[in-house]
C-alpha positions as CSV (number, residue, x, y, z in Angstrom):
1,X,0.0,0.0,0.0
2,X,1.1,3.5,-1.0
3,X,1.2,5.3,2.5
4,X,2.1,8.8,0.8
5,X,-1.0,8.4,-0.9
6,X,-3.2,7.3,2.5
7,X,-1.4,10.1,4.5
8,X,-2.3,12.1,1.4
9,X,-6.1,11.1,1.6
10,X,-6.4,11.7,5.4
11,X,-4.6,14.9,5.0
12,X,-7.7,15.9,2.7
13,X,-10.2,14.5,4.5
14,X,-8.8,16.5,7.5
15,X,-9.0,19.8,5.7
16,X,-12.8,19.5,4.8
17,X,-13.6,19.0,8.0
18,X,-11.9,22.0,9.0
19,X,-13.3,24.2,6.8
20,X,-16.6,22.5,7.7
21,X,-15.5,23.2,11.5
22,X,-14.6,26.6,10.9
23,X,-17.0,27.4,9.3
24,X,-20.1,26.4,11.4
25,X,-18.4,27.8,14.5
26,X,-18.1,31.6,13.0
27,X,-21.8,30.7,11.7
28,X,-22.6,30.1,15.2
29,X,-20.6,32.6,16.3
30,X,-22.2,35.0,14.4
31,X,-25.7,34.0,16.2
32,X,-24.4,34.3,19.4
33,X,-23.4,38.1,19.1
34,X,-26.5,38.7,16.7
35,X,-28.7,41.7,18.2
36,X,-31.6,39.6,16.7
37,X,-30.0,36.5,19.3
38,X,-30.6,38.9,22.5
39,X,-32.4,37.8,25.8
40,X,-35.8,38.9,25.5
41,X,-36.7,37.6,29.1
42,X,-34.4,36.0,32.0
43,X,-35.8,32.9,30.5
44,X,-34.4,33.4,26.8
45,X,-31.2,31.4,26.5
46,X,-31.0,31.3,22.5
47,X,-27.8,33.6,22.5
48,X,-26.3,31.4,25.7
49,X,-27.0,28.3,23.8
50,X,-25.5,29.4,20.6
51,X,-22.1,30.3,21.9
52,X,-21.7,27.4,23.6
53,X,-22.1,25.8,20.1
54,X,-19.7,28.3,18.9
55,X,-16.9,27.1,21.5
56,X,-17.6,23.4,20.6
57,X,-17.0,23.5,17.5
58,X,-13.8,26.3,17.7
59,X,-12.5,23.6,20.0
60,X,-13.0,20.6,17.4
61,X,-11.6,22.7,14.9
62,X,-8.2,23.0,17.1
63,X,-8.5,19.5,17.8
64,X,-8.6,19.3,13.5
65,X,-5.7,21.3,13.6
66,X,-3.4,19.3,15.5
67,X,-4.5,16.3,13.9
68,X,-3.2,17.8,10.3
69,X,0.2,19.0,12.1
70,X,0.6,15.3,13.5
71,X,-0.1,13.5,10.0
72,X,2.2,16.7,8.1
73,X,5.1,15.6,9.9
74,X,4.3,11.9,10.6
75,X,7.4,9.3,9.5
76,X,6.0,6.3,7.3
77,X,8.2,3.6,8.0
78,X,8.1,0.5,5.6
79,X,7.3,-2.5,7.9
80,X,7.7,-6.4,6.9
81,X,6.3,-9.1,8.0
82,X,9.1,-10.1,10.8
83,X,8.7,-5.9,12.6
84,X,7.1,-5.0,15.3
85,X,3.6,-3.3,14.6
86,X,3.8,0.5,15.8
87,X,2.9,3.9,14.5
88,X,2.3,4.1,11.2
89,X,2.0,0.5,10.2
90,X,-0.7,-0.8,7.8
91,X,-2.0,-3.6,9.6
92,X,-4.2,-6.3,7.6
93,X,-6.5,-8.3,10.0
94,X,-8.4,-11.8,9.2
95,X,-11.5,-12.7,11.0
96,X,-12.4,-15.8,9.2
97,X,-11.7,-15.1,5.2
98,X,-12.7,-11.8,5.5
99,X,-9.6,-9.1,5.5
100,X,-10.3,-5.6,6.9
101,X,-7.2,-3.4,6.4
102,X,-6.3,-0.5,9.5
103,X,-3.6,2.1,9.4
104,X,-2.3,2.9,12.7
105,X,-2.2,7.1,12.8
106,X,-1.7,9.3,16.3
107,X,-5.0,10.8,15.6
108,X,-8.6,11.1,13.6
109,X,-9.4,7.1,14.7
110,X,-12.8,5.6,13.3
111,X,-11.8,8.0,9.9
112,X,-13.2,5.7,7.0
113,X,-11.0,6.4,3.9
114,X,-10.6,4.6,0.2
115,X,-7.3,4.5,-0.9
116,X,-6.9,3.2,-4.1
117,X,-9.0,-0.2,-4.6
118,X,-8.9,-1.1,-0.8
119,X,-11.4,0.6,2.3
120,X,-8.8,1.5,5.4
121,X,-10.1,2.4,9.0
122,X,-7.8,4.4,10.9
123,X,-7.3,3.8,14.2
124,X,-5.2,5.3,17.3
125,X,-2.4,3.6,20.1
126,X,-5.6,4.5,22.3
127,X,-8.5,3.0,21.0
128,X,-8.9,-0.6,21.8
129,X,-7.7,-2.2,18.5
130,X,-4.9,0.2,18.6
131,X,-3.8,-1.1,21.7
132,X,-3.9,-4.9,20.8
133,X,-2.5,-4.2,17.5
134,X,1.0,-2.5,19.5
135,X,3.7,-4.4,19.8
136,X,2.3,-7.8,18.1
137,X,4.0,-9.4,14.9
138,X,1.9,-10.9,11.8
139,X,0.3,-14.2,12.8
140,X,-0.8,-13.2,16.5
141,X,-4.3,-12.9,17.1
142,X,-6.5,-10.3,18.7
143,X,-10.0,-9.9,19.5
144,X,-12.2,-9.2,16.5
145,X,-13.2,-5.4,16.5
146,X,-16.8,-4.5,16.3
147,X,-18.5,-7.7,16.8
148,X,-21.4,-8.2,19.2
149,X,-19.6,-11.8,20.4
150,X,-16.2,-12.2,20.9
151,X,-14.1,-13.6,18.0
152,X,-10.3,-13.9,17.4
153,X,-8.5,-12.2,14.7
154,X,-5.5,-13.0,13.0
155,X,-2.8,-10.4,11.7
156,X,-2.4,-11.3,8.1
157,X,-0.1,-9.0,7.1
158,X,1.8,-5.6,7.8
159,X,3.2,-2.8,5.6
């Protein structure tokens, strides 16, 4: 797999939610400080409301933000079958004959991307995948993400 083209893809993806981000917190912003947005009783809470909005979504922005500076400057090691699965490792996973492929960023897990012919899920070191998938080898198993029952997964392969 063609990481400069993944990192490349969530790099994008990144952007459009920023500008999405940004966008709906100046939009919310902007109804917050709106003299049409002021209290009309004690009980009126419509300008209250809306910039708390606004600070959600300012903060998700930054949170965008640092995610873009991690991936900019993120190393993409090459990674064979014998290394050790860490950050930035494509990580194939087998449950049964079915092959679900994860990439291994520091940020922006549960990010659904299609990179060339292949669907790739990005997870963190945090998340609970992420955590199994540290440290292991190709051939070791974990527990089957996202199933409803318990089910072991094998590593298939790593790049």
């Amino acid at each position: 797999m063609n990481k400069s083209a993944l990192r490349d893809a969530i790099l994008a993806q990144l952007r459009a939610e920023l500008a999405l981000q940004t966008g709906a917190a100046l939009l919310a912003r902007d109804e917050a400080i709106s003299e049409e947005s002021r209290a009309e009783n004690k009980y009126d809470t419509h300008s209250q409301e809306a910039a708390y909005l606004a600070e959600g979504q300012a903060r998700q922005a930054a949170e965008i933000e640092s995610s873009l500076a991690q991936y900019t400057t993120l190393s993409l090691p090459p990674f064979s079958a014998s290394d050790i699965i860490a950050l930035g490792a494509v990580v194939d996973v087998a449950v049964g004959s079915k092959i679900t492929r994860y990439f291994i960023g520091p940020r922006a897990g549960g990010m659904e991307l299609r990179v060339g012919d292949r669907d790739v899920l990005v997870v963190t070191p945090q998340s609970p995948l992420g955590r199994q998938l540290i440290g292991k080898h190709v051939g070791d198993t974990v527990m089957s993400p996202g199933r409803a029952t318990a089910a072991v997964a094998r590593i298939a392969a790593v790049a």
